[in-house]
N, C-alpha and C positions, 0 to 999 in steps of 0.2 A: 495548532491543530483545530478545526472548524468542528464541531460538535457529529457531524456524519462522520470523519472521517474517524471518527474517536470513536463511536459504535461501529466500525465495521471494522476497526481494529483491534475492538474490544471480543467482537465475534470470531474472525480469524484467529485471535490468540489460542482459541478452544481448541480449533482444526488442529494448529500447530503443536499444541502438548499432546494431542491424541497421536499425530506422529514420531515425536520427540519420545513420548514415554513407552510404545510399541519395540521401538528401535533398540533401546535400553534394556529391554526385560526381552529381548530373543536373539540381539545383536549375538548374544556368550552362551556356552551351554548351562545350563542347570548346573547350579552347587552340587553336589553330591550329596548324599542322607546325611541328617543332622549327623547321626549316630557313625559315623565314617571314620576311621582312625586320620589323627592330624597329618600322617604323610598323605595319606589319599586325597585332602584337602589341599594338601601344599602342592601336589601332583598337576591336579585341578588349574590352580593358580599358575604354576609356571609354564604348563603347557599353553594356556591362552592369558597370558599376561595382558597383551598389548589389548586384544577384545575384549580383555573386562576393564579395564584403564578406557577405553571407549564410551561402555557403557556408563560406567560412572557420569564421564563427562555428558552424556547424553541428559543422563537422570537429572542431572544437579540443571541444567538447562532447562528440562522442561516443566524442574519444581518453579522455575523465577518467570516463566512463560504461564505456567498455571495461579500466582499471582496476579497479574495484568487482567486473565480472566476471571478473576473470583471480583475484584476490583469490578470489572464492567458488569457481572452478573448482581453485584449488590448496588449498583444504580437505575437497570432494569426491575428488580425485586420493589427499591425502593420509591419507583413511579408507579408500580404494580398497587403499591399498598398505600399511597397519596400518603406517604410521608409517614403513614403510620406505624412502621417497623416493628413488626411481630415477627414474623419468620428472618426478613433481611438480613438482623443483628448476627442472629445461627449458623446463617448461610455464610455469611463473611468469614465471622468469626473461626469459624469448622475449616473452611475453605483452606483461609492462611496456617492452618495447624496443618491441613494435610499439604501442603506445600514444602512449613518446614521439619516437618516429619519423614517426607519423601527423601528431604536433601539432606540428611539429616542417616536416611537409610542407606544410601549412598556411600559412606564411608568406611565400616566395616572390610568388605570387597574392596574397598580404595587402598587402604592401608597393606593388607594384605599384596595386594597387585606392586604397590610401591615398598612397600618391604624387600616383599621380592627381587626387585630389581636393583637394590641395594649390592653393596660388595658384602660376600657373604652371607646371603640371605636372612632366611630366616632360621634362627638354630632349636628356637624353645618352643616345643610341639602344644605347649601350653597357650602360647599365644595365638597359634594357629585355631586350635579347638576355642582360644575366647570372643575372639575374631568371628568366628563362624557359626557360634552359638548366636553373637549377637546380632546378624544379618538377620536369623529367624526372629529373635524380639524384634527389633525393628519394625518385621513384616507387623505384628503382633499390632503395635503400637499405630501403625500405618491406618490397618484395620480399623482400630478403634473409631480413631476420627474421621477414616472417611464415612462409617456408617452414618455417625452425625449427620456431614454435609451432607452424604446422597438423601436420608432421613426427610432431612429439613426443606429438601429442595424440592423434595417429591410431594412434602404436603404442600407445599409452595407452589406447584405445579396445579394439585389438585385442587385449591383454594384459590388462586388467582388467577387463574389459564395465562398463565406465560406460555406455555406450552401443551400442548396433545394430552387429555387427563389417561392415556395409557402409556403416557411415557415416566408420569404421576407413579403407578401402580410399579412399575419397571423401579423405580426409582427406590418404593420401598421392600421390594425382594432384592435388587441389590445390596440392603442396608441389613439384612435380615443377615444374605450371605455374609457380608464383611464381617460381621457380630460372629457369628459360630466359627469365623477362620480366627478370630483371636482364640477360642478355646481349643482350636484344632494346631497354632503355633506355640500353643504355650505348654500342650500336655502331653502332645508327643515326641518328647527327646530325646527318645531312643528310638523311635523309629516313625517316618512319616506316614503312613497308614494311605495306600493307594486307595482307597476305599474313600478316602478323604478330600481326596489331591483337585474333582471337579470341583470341588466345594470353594475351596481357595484360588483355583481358577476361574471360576465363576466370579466370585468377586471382582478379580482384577480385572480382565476382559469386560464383564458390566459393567464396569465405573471407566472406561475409557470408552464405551459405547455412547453413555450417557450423555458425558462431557461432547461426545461426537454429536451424536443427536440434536442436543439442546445448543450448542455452536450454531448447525447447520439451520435448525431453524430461526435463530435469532440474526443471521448474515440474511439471511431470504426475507426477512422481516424489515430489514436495514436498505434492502437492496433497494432502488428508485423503482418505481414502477414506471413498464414502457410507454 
């Protein structure tokens, strides 16, 4: 693979998890409130088996496609900073956490969907409810380290113009949201609080914005000029 062809695949991978991981997170309807009795859960699950069996496989694809770009985005960082690796190391490092963190989120839902379709389902309402508890940690954990990468990238942004310094600013109000949705997954377990719900939507939509963004200008950056 000749070195162009290796950045502009390294840029496309961006595109592609911004697709991959959309697909995943609205393919299925919404879980149902944490605080949900375990049939309403199981309810949930066997009425769209096969859509959250989808999503999964979506998810867990676009965490090993967001690899490929955290890889090419810590080779740009790292011409950025002529080898000096301040931010890069962060960026990486955060990146591949939130990759296998995502695929990692993925299985909770996984299990349950395949449970399901097992002979005899599933009998113990206790698994259903631990199952389901733990799709919100997940999120929780998700959160955590995307804040890092988006953090790290945004000063990165700001400090070396990889990119647009208000894509910079963007980058750390995303990281701010992701931060307050770890304390908005982890404290409300009895009931999700709609008051809350753009908050944690905000994150996740910003951080597949990002990733869009910062793709799209790094392919246009790559691209030959006519």
């Amino acid at each position: 693979m000749s070195a162009r062809v290796y950045r502009r695949v390294g840029a496309i991978s961006g595109l592609l998890y911004v697709v991959l991981v959309l697909l995943s997170g609205f393919v299925a309807p919404q879980q149902p409130r944490i605080d949900s009795a375990p049939s309403t859960t199981l309810a949930w699950v066997h009425s769209h088996r096969v859509v959250l069996q989808v999503a999964m496989i979506l998810g867990l694809c676009a965490a090993a496609v967001f690899l490929w770009f955290v890889g090419y985005l810590r080779h740009v960082l790292n011409a950025a900073e002529d080898g000096g690796e301040s931010l890069s190391p962060i960026v990486f490092g955060s990146g591949i956490a939130v990759a296998v963190i995502a695929a990692i989120s993925a299985l909770p839902v996984a299990m349950l969907a395949f449970m399901d379709g097992q002979s005899g389902g599933i009998r113990d309402p206790t698994v259903v409810r631990m199952l389901g508890d733990l799709n919100q940690v997940c999120f929780a954990a998700s959160c955590a380290v995307t804040a890092v990468f988006v953090g790290s990238l945004g000063l990165a942004m700001l400090s070396r113009g990889i990119a647009a310094p208000w894509l910079g600013w963007v980058c750390l109000v995303v990281a701010v949201l992701n931060a307050v949705s770890i304390w908005i997954a982890l404290t409300f377990s009895s009931y999700h609080g709609k008051g809350w719900t753009p908050i944690a939507f905000g994150a996740f939509i910003g951080f597949a914005v990002i990733v869009l963004i910062t793709s799209g200008s790094l392919l246009r950056r790559e691209s030959p000029s006519p």
